[in-house]
N, C-alpha and C positions, 0 to 999 in steps of 0.2 A: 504494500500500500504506500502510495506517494506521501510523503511528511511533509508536516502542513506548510513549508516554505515553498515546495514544488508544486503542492495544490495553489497557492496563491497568485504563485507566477505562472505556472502553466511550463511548458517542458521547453520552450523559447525563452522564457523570461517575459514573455510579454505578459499582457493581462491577460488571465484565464475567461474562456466561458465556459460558464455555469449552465447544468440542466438540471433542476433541478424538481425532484420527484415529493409535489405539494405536499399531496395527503402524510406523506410519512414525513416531512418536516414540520408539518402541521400536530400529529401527533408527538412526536418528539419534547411536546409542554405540554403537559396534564395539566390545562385550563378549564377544562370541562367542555371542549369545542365541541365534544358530539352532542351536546346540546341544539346549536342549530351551524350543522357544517357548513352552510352555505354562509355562512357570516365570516365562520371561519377561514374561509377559502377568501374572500372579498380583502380580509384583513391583511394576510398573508400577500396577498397582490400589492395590497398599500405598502406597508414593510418595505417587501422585496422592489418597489417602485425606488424609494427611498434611497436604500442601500445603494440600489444600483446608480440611483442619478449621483450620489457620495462619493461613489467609488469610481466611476465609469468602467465597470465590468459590464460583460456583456451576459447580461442574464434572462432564463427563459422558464418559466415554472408550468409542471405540465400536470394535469388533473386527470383522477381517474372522471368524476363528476362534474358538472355545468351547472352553477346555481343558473336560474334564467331569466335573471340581468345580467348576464357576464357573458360578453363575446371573445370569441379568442382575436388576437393577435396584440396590437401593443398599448399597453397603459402606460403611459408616461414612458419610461426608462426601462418596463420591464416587458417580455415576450409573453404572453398568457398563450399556454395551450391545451387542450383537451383528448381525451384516447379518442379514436377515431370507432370505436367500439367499446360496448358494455363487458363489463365482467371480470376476472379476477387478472392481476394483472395487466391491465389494459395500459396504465399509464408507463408500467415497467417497459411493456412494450414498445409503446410509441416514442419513449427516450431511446430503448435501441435502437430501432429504425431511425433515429435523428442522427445518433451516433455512427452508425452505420452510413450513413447516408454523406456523413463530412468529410472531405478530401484532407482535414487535418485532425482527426479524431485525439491526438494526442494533445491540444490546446482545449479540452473537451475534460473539463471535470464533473461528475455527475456527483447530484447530492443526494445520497440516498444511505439508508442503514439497512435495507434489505441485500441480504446477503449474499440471494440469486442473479438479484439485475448488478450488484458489485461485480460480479462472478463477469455477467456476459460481456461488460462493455470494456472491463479490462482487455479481454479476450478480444477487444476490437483496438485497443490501443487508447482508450477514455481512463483519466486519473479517477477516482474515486474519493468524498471528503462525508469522513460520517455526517448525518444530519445534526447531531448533539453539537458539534465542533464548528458547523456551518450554521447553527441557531445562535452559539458563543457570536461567534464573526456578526452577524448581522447584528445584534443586538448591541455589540464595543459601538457599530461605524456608528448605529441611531442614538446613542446616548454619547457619541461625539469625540471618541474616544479614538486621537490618529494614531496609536498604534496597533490598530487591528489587528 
């Protein structure tokens, strides 16, 4: 697994981008968001908007679910996307195929703590940053903190 100075910069040194996998960054803080996920999901867009205008990383958060006010593509600073398909896995999915899809998969860090889509997109040359560690990061930049 890449350490955290190689997820930041990416395997160039440049800015990384981020895919990063909602739902389970979302769960990642026991707030009680299954409460009403779809708030949950909205909030995490705001967040992730944030950061990324902070940072200028190029960041892309992908849902297995669509609350429906929420359209995909760009809010602010941040990529919204959605599985293209219901069911288990879906958003795992549609991150590989994103990964899969990048002529430079290796400036491709995926956020996720699922251990199977960790699995795959390594397997495609994508860094990997747990969600707990990428909830840390996002939360320093919003409380203003330049050593991220």
């Amino acid at each position: 697994m890449a350490d955290e100075g190689e997820a930041a910069g990416g395997a160039g040194g440049g800015r990384p981008r981020w895919l990063v996998d909602g739902m389970n960054l979302i769960g990642s803080r026991p707030d009680r968001w299954w409460n009403d996920p779809d708030r949950a999901v909205r909030r995490l867009i705001g967040e992730l908007d944030r950061f990324a205008a902070a940072t200028g990383d190029d960041v892309t958060v992908v849902f297995d679910r669509r609350p429906p006010d929420v359209e995909p593509g760009r809010h602010g600073a941040v990529g919204v996307a959605f599985a293209s398909r219901r069911g288990r896995n879906a958003a795992d999915d549609e991150i590989v195929t994103m990964v899969a899809g990048d002529p430079d998969p290796a400036a491709d860090r995926v956020v996720t703590s699922d251990r199977r889509l960790a699995e795959r997109v390594r397997d495609l040359g994508a860094g990997v940053e747990p969600s707990s560690r990428f909830r840390r990061r996002v939360d320093r930049v919003l409380q203003g903190d330049p050593y991220r």
